[in-house]
N, C-alpha and C positions, 0 to 999 in steps of 0.2 A: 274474439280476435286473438288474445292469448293463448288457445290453445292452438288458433290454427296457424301460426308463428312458431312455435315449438315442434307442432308436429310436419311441417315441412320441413323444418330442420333437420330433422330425424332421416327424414327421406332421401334431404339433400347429399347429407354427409355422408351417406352411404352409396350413393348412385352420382354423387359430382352433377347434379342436375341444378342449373338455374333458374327454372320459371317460378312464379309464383305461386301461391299457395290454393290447392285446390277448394273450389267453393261446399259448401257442407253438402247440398244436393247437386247431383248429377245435372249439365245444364241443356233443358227441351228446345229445340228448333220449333219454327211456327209450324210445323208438318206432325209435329209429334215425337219426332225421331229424338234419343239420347243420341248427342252428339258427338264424334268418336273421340275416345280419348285411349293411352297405348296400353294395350293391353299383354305386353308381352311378358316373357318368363320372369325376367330380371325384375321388374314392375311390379309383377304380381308377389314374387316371395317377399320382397323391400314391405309394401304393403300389408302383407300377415305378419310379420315380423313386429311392424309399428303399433299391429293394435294384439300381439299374441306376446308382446315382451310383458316383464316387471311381475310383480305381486299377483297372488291371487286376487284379491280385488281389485288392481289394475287390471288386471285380462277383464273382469267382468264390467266394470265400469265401461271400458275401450270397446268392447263388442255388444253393449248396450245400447252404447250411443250409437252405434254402426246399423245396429237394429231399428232403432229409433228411426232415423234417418231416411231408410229405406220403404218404412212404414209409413212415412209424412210419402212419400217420393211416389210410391204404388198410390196413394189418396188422392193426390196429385192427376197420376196417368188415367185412375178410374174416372173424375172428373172430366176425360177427354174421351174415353174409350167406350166405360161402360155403354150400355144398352137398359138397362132396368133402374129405374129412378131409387130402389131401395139398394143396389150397390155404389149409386153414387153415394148416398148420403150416407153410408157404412164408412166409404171412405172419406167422407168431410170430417164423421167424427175420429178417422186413424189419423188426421192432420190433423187437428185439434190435440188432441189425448197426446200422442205420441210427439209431438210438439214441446207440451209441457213435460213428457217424460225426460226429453235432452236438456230442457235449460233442468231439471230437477238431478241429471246428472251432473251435468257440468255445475252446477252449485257445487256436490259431493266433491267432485275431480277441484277445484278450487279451494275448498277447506283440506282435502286429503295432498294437494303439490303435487296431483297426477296430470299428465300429460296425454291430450287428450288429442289421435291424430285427424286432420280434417278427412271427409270422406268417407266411403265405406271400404268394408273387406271387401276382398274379389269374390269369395262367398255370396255378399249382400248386394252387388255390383251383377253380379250373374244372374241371380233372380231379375234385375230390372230388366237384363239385355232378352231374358226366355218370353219376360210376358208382353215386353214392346209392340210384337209386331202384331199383334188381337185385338179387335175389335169386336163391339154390336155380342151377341151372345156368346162367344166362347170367349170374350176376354170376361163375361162376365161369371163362368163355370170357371175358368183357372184362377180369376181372382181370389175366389172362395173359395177354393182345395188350396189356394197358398195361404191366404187369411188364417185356416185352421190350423195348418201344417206349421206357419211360422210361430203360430200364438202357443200351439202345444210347443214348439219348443222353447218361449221363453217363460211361460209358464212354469217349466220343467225348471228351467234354468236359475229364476228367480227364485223359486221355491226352494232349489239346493242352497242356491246364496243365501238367503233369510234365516235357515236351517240352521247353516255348518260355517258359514262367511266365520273369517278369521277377523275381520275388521268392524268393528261395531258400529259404525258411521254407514257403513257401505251395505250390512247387513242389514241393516234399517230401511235404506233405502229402497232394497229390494221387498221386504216385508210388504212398504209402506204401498209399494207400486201394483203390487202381487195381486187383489182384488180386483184392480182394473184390470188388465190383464185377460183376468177370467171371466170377467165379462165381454172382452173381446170374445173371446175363444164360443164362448156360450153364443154370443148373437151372428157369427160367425157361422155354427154350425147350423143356429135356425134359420138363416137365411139362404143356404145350404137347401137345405131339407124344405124348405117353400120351394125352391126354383130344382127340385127334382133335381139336385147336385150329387154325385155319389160321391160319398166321402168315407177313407175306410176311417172304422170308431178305433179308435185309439183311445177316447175319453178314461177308459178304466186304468190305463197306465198314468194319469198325469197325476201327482201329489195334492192332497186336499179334494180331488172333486168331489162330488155329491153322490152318494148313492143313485140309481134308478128313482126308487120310490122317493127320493128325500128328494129332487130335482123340480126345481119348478120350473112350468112354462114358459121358456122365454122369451123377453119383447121382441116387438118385431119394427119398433119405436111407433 
Protein backbone atom coordinates (compact mmCIF):
# COMPACT_ATOMS: atom_id res chain seq x y z
CA UNK A 1 0.00 0.00 0.00
CA UNK A 2 3.12 2.26 0.37
CA UNK A 3 4.06 2.15 -2.76
CA UNK A 4 0.92 2.59 -4.20
CA UNK A 5 0.44 5.90 -2.15
CA UNK A 6 3.68 7.23 -3.47
CA UNK A 7 3.25 6.35 -6.78
CA UNK A 8 -0.19 7.99 -7.34
CA UNK A 9 1.32 10.78 -5.97
CA UNK A 10 3.81 10.99 -8.47
CA UNK A 11 1.08 10.84 -11.11
CA UNK A 12 -1.07 13.31 -9.18
CA UNK A 13 1.34 16.09 -9.08
CA UNK A 14 1.96 15.96 -12.39
CA UNK A 15 -1.51 15.73 -14.04
CA UNK A 16 -3.53 17.60 -11.03
CA UNK A 17 -5.58 14.35 -11.01
CA UNK A 18 -7.80 13.30 -7.89
CA UNK A 19 -8.79 9.90 -8.00
CA UNK A 20 -7.49 7.32 -6.26
CA UNK A 21 -4.82 5.05 -6.51
CA UNK A 22 -4.89 2.70 -9.38
CA UNK A 23 -5.33 -1.08 -8.33
CA UNK A 24 -1.95 -3.26 -9.03
CA UNK A 25 -4.02 -5.48 -11.82
CA UNK A 26 -6.02 -4.04 -14.53
CA UNK A 27 -9.75 -4.69 -13.18
CA UNK A 28 -12.07 -7.74 -15.37
CA UNK A 29 -15.85 -7.19 -15.86
CA UNK A 30 -17.82 -10.63 -15.55
CA UNK A 31 -17.74 -10.79 -19.55
CA UNK A 32 -14.08 -10.75 -19.49
CA UNK A 33 -13.47 -7.43 -20.75
CA UNK A 34 -10.44 -4.93 -19.10
CA UNK A 35 -12.37 -2.47 -18.14
CA UNK A 36 -11.78 1.05 -19.84
CA UNK A 37 -9.47 3.06 -18.16
CA UNK A 38 -7.88 6.62 -20.13
CA UNK A 39 -5.74 5.92 -22.23
CA UNK A 40 -4.82 9.16 -23.58
CA UNK A 41 -1.43 10.91 -24.66
CA UNK A 42 -0.95 12.93 -21.49
CA UNK A 43 -1.69 9.56 -19.37
CA UNK A 44 0.37 7.53 -21.23
CA UNK A 45 3.81 9.76 -21.03
CA UNK A 46 2.83 10.78 -17.00
CA UNK A 47 2.84 6.87 -16.90
CA UNK A 48 6.38 5.94 -18.55
CA UNK A 49 7.73 8.74 -16.82
CA UNK A 50 6.70 7.23 -13.32
CA UNK A 51 8.24 3.84 -13.88
CA UNK A 52 11.28 5.18 -16.50
CA UNK A 53 12.49 7.95 -13.82
CA UNK A 54 15.37 7.53 -11.03
CA UNK A 55 18.59 5.18 -10.90
CA UNK A 56 19.44 2.45 -13.02
CA UNK A 57 18.07 0.15 -10.63
CA UNK A 58 15.05 2.00 -10.08
CA UNK A 59 14.03 1.78 -13.88
CA UNK A 60 14.73 -2.02 -13.45
CA UNK A 61 13.00 -2.59 -10.23
CA UNK A 62 9.81 -0.15 -11.56
CA UNK A 63 9.51 -2.11 -15.04
CA UNK A 64 10.01 -5.48 -13.28
CA UNK A 65 7.26 -5.05 -11.19
CA UNK A 66 5.28 -3.77 -14.21
CA UNK A 67 6.28 -7.12 -15.86
CA UNK A 68 5.47 -9.08 -12.97
CA UNK A 69 2.10 -7.74 -12.90
CA UNK A 70 1.12 -8.22 -16.29
CA UNK A 71 2.45 -11.71 -16.16
CA UNK A 72 -0.03 -12.72 -12.91
CA UNK A 73 -2.70 -10.59 -15.26
CA UNK A 74 -2.25 -12.73 -18.84
CA UNK A 75 -2.49 -16.02 -16.06
CA UNK A 76 -5.41 -14.64 -15.00
CA UNK A 77 -7.03 -13.97 -18.70
CA UNK A 78 -5.66 -17.64 -19.82
CA UNK A 79 -7.63 -19.14 -17.03
CA UNK A 80 -10.77 -17.56 -18.86
CA UNK A 81 -9.76 -17.78 -22.38
CA UNK A 82 -7.52 -20.45 -23.06
CA UNK A 83 -8.89 -23.55 -24.86
CA UNK A 84 -5.95 -26.42 -24.06
CA UNK A 85 -5.92 -27.44 -20.27
CA UNK A 86 -1.75 -27.22 -20.62
CA UNK A 87 -2.01 -23.27 -21.31
CA UNK A 88 -4.13 -22.89 -18.61
CA UNK A 89 -2.02 -24.47 -16.01
CA UNK A 90 1.18 -22.53 -17.75
CA UNK A 91 -0.66 -19.85 -16.68
CA UNK A 92 -1.68 -20.80 -13.01
CA UNK A 93 2.06 -21.35 -12.56
CA UNK A 94 2.85 -17.37 -14.40
CA UNK A 95 0.45 -16.27 -11.27
CA UNK A 96 2.03 -18.19 -8.86
CA UNK A 97 5.81 -17.44 -9.84
CA UNK A 98 5.39 -14.11 -10.88
CA UNK A 99 3.44 -13.27 -7.88
CA UNK A 100 6.23 -14.08 -5.60
CA UNK A 101 8.53 -12.29 -8.05
CA UNK A 102 6.52 -8.68 -7.14
CA UNK A 103 6.41 -8.99 -3.40
CA UNK A 104 10.45 -10.36 -3.99
CA UNK A 105 10.58 -6.90 -5.69
CA UNK A 106 8.84 -4.80 -3.56
CA UNK A 107 10.81 -6.38 -0.50
CA UNK A 108 14.14 -4.82 -2.68
CA UNK A 109 12.15 -1.46 -3.47
CA UNK A 110 11.62 -1.21 0.43
CA UNK A 111 15.04 -1.94 1.70
CA UNK A 112 16.48 0.26 -1.36
CA UNK A 113 13.50 3.71 -0.62
CA UNK A 114 12.38 3.04 -4.29
CA UNK A 115 9.23 3.99 -5.08
CA UNK A 116 7.30 1.72 -6.70
CA UNK A 117 4.28 3.15 -9.15
CA UNK A 118 1.04 1.14 -8.98
CA UNK A 119 0.07 -0.40 -12.26
CA UNK A 120 1.63 -1.14 -15.47
CA UNK A 121 3.54 0.78 -18.32
CA UNK A 122 1.45 1.41 -21.32
CA UNK A 123 3.96 -1.04 -22.82
CA UNK A 124 2.68 -3.88 -20.46
CA UNK A 125 -0.98 -2.36 -20.55
CA UNK A 126 -1.07 -2.83 -24.38
CA UNK A 127 -0.11 -6.32 -24.43
CA UNK A 128 -3.28 -7.05 -22.18
CA UNK A 129 -5.60 -4.79 -24.31
CA UNK A 130 -3.93 -7.02 -28.02
CA UNK A 131 -4.72 -10.39 -26.42
CA UNK A 132 -8.18 -9.54 -24.68
CA UNK A 133 -10.22 -10.11 -27.34
CA UNK A 134 -9.14 -14.23 -28.16
CA UNK A 135 -10.41 -16.92 -27.18
CA UNK A 136 -10.51 -21.02 -27.56
CA UNK A 137 -7.32 -21.64 -29.83
CA UNK A 138 -5.83 -18.53 -31.14
CA UNK A 139 -5.89 -17.08 -27.75
CA UNK A 140 -4.10 -20.07 -26.94
CA UNK A 141 -1.15 -19.62 -30.04
CA UNK A 142 -0.71 -15.69 -29.04
CA UNK A 143 -0.45 -16.66 -25.59
CA UNK A 144 2.52 -18.54 -26.26
CA UNK A 145 4.31 -16.44 -28.97
CA UNK A 146 3.93 -13.65 -25.95
CA UNK A 147 4.84 -16.05 -23.17
CA UNK A 148 8.21 -16.51 -25.24
CA UNK A 149 8.72 -13.15 -26.61
CA UNK A 150 8.04 -11.50 -23.04
CA UNK A 151 10.30 -14.14 -21.07
CA UNK A 152 13.17 -13.68 -23.84
CA UNK A 153 12.97 -10.24 -23.00
CA UNK A 154 13.26 -10.29 -19.30
CA UNK A 155 15.53 -12.96 -19.41
CA UNK A 156 17.79 -10.57 -21.53
CA UNK A 157 17.01 -7.97 -19.03
CA UNK A 158 17.67 -9.66 -15.83
CA UNK A 159 20.71 -11.29 -17.09
CA UNK A 160 22.15 -7.60 -17.94
CA UNK A 161 21.02 -6.52 -14.52
CA UNK A 162 22.77 -9.45 -12.66
CA UNK A 163 25.89 -8.92 -14.88
CA UNK A 164 26.56 -5.05 -14.91
CA UNK A 165 23.70 -3.69 -12.04
CA UNK A 166 25.40 -0.88 -10.25
CA UNK A 167 23.41 -1.78 -7.20
CA UNK A 168 24.28 -4.81 -5.25
CA UNK A 169 20.97 -5.57 -3.52
CA UNK A 170 19.13 -5.13 -6.85
CA UNK A 171 21.69 -7.10 -8.70
CA UNK A 172 21.09 -9.82 -6.72
CA UNK A 173 17.79 -9.88 -7.00
CA UNK A 174 17.91 -10.16 -10.56
CA UNK A 175 20.67 -13.14 -10.41
CA UNK A 176 18.54 -14.69 -7.89
CA UNK A 177 15.13 -14.61 -10.07
CA UNK A 178 17.16 -15.28 -13.47
CA UNK A 179 16.77 -19.25 -13.41
CA UNK A 180 13.12 -19.12 -12.99
CA UNK A 181 12.78 -16.97 -15.68
CA UNK A 182 14.52 -19.61 -17.92
CA UNK A 183 12.50 -21.85 -17.00
CA UNK A 184 9.63 -20.05 -18.05
CA UNK A 185 11.13 -19.31 -21.28
CA UNK A 186 12.14 -23.06 -21.86
CA UNK A 187 8.54 -24.47 -20.97
CA UNK A 188 7.10 -21.73 -22.91
CA UNK A 189 8.82 -22.67 -25.90
CA UNK A 190 7.90 -26.52 -25.44
CA UNK A 191 4.71 -26.03 -25.18
CA UNK A 192 5.04 -23.90 -28.20
CA UNK A 193 6.36 -26.60 -30.28
CA UNK A 194 3.69 -29.57 -28.83
CA UNK A 195 0.65 -27.28 -30.11
CA UNK A 196 2.46 -26.75 -33.57
CA UNK A 197 3.12 -22.94 -32.49
CA UNK A 198 5.59 -21.08 -34.79
CA UNK A 199 7.79 -19.40 -32.83
CA UNK A 200 10.73 -17.44 -34.45
CA UNK A 201 14.15 -19.05 -32.32
CA UNK A 202 15.55 -16.30 -30.95
CA UNK A 203 16.98 -18.71 -28.24
CA UNK A 204 20.74 -18.28 -29.41
CA UNK A 205 20.69 -14.51 -28.63
CA UNK A 206 19.48 -14.76 -24.98
CA UNK A 207 22.62 -14.76 -22.36
CA UNK A 208 23.37 -17.96 -20.56
CA UNK A 209 21.24 -20.31 -22.75
CA UNK A 210 22.31 -23.84 -23.24
CA UNK A 211 23.91 -25.00 -26.19
CA UNK A 212 21.81 -27.29 -28.79
CA UNK A 213 23.58 -30.46 -27.60
CA UNK A 214 23.85 -29.33 -23.83
CA UNK A 215 19.73 -28.58 -23.65
CA UNK A 216 17.67 -30.95 -22.08
CA UNK A 217 14.09 -32.09 -22.84
CA UNK A 218 11.90 -29.95 -21.34
CA UNK A 219 8.88 -30.79 -18.99
CA UNK A 220 5.73 -30.52 -20.18
CA UNK A 221 4.82 -30.68 -16.32
Amino acid sequence: MRFAIIGTTIVCLTTGCDAGPEPTHAAIDDRGAVLAQSSNDTTSRVRTVAFESGTRGERFIRNAASAARMQVELGRIAQRQASDARVKKLGRQMIEDHRKAERDLLDVAMDRDITIPPGMTPAHRSLLGQIMPLFGDAFDREYLRMMVAEHLTLVREYDEEARNGLDPQVRDAAGENLPLLRDHLQKARALANALSVKIEDEEASVPGAPREAERASPSLY
